[in-house]
C-alpha positions in Angstrom: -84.4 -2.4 12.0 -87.5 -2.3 9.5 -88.0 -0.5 6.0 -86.5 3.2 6.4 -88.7 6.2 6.3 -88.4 8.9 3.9 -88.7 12.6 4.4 -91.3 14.4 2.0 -87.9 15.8 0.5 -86.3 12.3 -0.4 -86.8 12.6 -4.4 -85.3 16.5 -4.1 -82.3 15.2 -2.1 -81.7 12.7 -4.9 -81.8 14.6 -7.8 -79.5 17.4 -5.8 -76.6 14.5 -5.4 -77.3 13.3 -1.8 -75.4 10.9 -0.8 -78.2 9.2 1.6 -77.5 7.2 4.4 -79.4 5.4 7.3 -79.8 7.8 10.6 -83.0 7.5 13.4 -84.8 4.8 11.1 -84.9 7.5 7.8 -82.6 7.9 4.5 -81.5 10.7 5.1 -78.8 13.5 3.4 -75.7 13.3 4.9 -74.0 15.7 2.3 -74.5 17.2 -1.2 -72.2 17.3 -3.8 -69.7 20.2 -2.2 -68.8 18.0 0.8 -69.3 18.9 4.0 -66.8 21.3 4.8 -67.8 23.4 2.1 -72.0 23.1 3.4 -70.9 24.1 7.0 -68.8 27.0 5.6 -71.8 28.4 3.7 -74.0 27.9 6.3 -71.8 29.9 8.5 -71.2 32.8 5.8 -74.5 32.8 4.0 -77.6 30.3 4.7 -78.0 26.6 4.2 -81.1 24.5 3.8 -81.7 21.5 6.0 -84.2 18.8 5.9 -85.0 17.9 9.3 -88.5 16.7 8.5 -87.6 13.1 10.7 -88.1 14.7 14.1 -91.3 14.5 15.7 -94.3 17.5 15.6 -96.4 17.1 18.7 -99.4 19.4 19.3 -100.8 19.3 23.2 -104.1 20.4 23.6 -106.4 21.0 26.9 -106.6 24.1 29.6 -104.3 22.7 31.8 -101.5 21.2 29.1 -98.9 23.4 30.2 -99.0 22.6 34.0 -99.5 18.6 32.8 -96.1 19.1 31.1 -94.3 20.1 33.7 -94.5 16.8 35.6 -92.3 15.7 32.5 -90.2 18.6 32.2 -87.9 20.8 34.2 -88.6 24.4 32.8 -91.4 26.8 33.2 -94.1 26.0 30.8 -97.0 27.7 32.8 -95.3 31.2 32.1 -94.2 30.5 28.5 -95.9 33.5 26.6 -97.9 33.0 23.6 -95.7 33.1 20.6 -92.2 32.4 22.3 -90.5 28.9 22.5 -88.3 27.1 25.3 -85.9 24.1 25.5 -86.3 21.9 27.9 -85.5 18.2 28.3 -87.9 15.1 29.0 -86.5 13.4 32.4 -87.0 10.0 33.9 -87.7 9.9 38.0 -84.1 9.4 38.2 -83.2 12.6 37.0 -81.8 11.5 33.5 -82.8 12.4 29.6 -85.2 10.7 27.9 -85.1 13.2 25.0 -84.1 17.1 24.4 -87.2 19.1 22.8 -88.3 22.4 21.9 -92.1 23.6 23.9 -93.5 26.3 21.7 -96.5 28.0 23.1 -99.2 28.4 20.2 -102.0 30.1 21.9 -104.1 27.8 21.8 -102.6 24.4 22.2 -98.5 22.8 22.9 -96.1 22.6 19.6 -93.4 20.2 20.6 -90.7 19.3 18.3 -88.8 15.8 19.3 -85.8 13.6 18.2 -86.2 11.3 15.7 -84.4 8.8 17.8 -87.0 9.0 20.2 -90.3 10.2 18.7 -91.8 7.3 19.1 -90.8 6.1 22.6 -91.6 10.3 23.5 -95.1 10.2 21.6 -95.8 7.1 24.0 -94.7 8.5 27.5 -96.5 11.6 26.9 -100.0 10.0 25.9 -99.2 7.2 29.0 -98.5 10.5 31.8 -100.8 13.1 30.3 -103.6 11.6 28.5 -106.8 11.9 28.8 -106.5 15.2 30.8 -104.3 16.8 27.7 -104.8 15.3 24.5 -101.8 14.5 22.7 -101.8 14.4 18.6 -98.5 13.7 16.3 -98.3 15.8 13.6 -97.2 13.1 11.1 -98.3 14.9 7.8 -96.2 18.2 8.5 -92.6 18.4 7.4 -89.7 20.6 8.7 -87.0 22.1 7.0 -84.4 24.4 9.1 -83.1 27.6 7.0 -79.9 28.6 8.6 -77.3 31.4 8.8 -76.5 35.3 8.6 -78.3 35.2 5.5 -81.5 33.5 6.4 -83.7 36.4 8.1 -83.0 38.5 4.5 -83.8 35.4 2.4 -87.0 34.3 4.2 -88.4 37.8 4.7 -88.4 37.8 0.7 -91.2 35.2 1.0 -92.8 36.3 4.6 -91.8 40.0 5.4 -93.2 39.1 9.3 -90.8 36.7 10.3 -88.1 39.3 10.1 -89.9 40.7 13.4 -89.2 37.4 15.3 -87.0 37.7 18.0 -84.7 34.3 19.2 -87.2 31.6 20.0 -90.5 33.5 19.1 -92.7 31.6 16.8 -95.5 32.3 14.6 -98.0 30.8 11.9 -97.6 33.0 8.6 -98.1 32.5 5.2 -94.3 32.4 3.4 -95.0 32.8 -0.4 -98.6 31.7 0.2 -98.0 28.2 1.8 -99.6 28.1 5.8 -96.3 27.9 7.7 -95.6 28.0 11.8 -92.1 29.5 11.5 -89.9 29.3 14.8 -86.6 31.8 15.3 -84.2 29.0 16.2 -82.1 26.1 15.1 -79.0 24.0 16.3 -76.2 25.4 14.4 -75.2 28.7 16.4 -76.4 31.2 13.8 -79.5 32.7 13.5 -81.8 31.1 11.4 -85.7 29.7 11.7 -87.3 26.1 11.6 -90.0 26.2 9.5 -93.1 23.6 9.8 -95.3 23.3 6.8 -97.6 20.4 5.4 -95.5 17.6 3.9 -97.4 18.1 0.5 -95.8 21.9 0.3 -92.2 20.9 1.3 -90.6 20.5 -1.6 -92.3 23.8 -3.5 -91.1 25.5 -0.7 -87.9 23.8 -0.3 -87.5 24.7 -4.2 -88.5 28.0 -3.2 -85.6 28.9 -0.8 -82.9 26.6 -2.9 -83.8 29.1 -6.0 -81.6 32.1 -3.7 -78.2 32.6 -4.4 -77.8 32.7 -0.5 -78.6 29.0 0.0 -77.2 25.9 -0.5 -78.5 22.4 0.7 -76.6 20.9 3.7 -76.8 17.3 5.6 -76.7 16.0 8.5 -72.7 15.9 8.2 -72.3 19.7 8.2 -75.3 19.7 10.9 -73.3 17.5 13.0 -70.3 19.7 12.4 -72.2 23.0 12.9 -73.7 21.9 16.5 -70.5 20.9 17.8 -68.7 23.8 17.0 -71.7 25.5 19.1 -71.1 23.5 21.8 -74.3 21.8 21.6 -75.3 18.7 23.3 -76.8 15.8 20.9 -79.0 12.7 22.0 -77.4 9.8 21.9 -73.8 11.7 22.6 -73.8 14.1 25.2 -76.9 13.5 26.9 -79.3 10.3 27.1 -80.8 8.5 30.2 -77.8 8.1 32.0 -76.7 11.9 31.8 -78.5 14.5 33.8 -79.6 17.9 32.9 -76.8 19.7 35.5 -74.2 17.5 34.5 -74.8 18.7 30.8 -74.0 21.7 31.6 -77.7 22.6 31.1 -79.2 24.1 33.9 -80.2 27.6 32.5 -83.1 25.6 30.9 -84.6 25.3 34.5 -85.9 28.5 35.1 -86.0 30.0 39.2 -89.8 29.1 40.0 -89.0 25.4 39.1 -86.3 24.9 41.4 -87.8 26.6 44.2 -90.9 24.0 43.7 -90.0 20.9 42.0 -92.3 18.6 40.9 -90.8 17.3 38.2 -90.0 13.8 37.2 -86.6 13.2 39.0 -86.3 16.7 41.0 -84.7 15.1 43.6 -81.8 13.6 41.6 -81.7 17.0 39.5 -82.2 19.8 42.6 -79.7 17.9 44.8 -77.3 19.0 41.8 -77.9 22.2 41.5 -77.3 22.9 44.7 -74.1 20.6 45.7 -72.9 20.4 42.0 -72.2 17.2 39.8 -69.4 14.9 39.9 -69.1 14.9 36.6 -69.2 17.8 33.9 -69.3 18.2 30.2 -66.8 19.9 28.9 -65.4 21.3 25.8 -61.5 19.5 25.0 -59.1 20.9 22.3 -56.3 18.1 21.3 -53.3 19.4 20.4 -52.7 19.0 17.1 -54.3 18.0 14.0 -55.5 14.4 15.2 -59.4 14.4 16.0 -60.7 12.2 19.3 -63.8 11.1 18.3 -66.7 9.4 20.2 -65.4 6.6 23.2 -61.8 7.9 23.3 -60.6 7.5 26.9 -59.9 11.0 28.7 -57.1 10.9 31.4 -55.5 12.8 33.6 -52.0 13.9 32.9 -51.1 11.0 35.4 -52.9 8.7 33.4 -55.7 7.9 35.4 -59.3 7.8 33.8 -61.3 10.5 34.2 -64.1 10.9 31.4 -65.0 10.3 27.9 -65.2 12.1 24.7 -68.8 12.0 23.6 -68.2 13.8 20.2 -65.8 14.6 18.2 -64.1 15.8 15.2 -62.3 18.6 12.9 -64.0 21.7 13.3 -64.2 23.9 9.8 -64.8 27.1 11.2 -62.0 26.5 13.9 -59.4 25.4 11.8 -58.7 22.4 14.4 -60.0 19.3 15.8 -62.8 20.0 18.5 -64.6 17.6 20.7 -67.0 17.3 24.0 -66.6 15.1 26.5 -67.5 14.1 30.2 -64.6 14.4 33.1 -64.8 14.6 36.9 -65.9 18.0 38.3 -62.3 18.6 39.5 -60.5 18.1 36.2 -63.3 20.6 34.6 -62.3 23.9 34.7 -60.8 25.5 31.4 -57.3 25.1 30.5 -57.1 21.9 32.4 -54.5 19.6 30.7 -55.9 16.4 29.6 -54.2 13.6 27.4 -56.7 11.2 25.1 -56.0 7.8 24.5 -56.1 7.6 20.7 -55.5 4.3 18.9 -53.3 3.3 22.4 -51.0 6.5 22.6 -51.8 9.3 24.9 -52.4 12.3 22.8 -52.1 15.8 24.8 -55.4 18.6 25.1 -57.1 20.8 27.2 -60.3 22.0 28.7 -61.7 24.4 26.4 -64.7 27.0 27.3 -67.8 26.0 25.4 -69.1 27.1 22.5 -66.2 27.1 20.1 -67.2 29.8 17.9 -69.3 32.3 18.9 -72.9 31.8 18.7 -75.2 34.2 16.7 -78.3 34.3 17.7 -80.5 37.0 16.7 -81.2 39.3 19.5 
């Protein structure tokens, strides 16, 4: 596997009582001392601080960038207004996922934000398909940290009064207590909150900076996990990867009207013929009956016990109460409140179809 990377924020997560773990190549936080119940909770009543400094920063520059980018992606990058960001999905010319990321428009140049997972392998097929019409740079000196929660818009706007005038998924470069920041109103845990990119040698000072507010707690990627999939959304590697198609991730929103209508992006065929006769196969969002979680692999069946899906994630959901998972079954067993049974440890276990996201997201609008 090779030495692991560290985030700018390694020596802050150690003195704070990470327990650190392997996860995309990095050592990374999994949880803090309070345990990751207690990190989700907060984050969900207050604001917690994330560390999400392994994905990728891309910058795209040239004239023409945004149309180049579209022969990768499905959504509408040409009409993507200056200031306002879009997720979309990197596709092979079979219609699957090479990677989920976030297309920020700048002004004057691209601001893409990968997977760690694939940062690499992304960095790669975007110089191979766009270069040297659209040059393509990785920011590998910036670092990311993701403030999150009711609480986070008050907190921040102590430090950078304009990013309280972001709506969801606007961006902006603003000074926050003085440090050069691009600060984006999004996230991946439900709630409002803001991903903020600043130069790896200001990270911790303004990782410090936020941790010094009552409001906010540190939080790993356990809570993170547990956050998204309580929101219902998809991860790389779980509910979407090259074998599972934007439509049949129940992600077709992301492909706005004009792309449809024209195509031209790598696997349209595969994708369009979706959209318009519908998958065989849906994600899905599965409560189990009682208080045993199904996690990732667990055999989905119908209550005759025939094999229709898998659970791609899944676990005990703190804000629920109750175990919660996601999973792919046939387009006929797919609509909510379809009885299910899951094949835990050999014994069929009873659930059903649940309408996705669990909790209620809370985006600011």
């Amino acid at each position: 596997m090779g030495e692991l990377k560290r985030t700018p924020l390694f020596d802050l997560h150690r003195e704070l009582g990470a327990r650190i773990v392997p996860f995309a190549g990095w050592e990374m936080p999994v949880q803090y001392k309070a345990g990751i119940i207690a990190e989700h909770l907060h984050c969900r009543a207050a604001a917690a601080l994330f560390d999400v400094s392994h994905m990728g920063q891309v910058r795209l520059d040239g004239p023409n960038a945004a149309a180049a980018l579209e022969r990768l992606v499905p959504a509408d990058i040409v009409n993507l207004a200056p200031g306002r960001a879009r997720y979309t999905q990197l596709t092979s010319e079979t219609g699957g996922i090479l990677d989920d990321l976030i297309v920020s428009n700048a002004g004057d140049h691209l601001f893409l934000v990968v997977n760690a997972g694939c940062r690499d392998a992304d960095i790669a097929h975007l110089r191979a398909s766009l270069e040297p019409e659209v040059r393509v740079t990785e920011l590998a000196d910036r670092a990311l940290l993701a403030l999150q929660g009711p609480a986070a818009a008050t907190v921040l706007a102590r430090h950078a009064a304009a990013c309280a005038e972001l709506p969801f998924m606007g961006t902006a470069e603003m000074a926050v207590d003085g440090l050069s920041c691009r600060v984006s109103r999004l996230g991946y845990t439900g709630e409002d909150g803001y991903e903020i990119s600043v130069a790896a040698e200001d990270a911790e000072r303004l990782a410090r900076m936020l941790l010094a507010h009552e409001e906010v707690q540190p939080a790993g990627l356990g809570a993170r996990d547990s956050l998204r999939l309580e929101a219902g959304l998809p991860l790389y590697g779980h509910e979407i990867d090259t074998t599972t198609t934007p439509v049949e991730a129940g992600l077709a929103w992301s492909i706005q009207k004009r792309r449809r209508e024209a195509g031209g992006f790598a696997g349209a065929e595969t994708i369009l013929r979706q959209l318009a006769e519908g998958p065989a196969r849906k994600l899905v969002g599965i409560r189990p009956e009682g208080r045993a979680p199904a996690r990732e692999g667990t055999e989905i069946q119908d209550p005759d016990g025939r094999t229709i899906g898998r659970i791609t994630s899944g676990g005990f959901g703190p804000s629920v109460g109750a175990p919660v998972a996601m999973g792919y079954v046939d387009a006929a067993h797919a609509a909510p409140g379809t009885a299910l049974n899951l094949l835990v440890r050999g014994k069929p276990l009873p659930a059903r179809v649940a309408a996705l996201p669990f909790v209620p997201r809370r985006y600011h609008r």
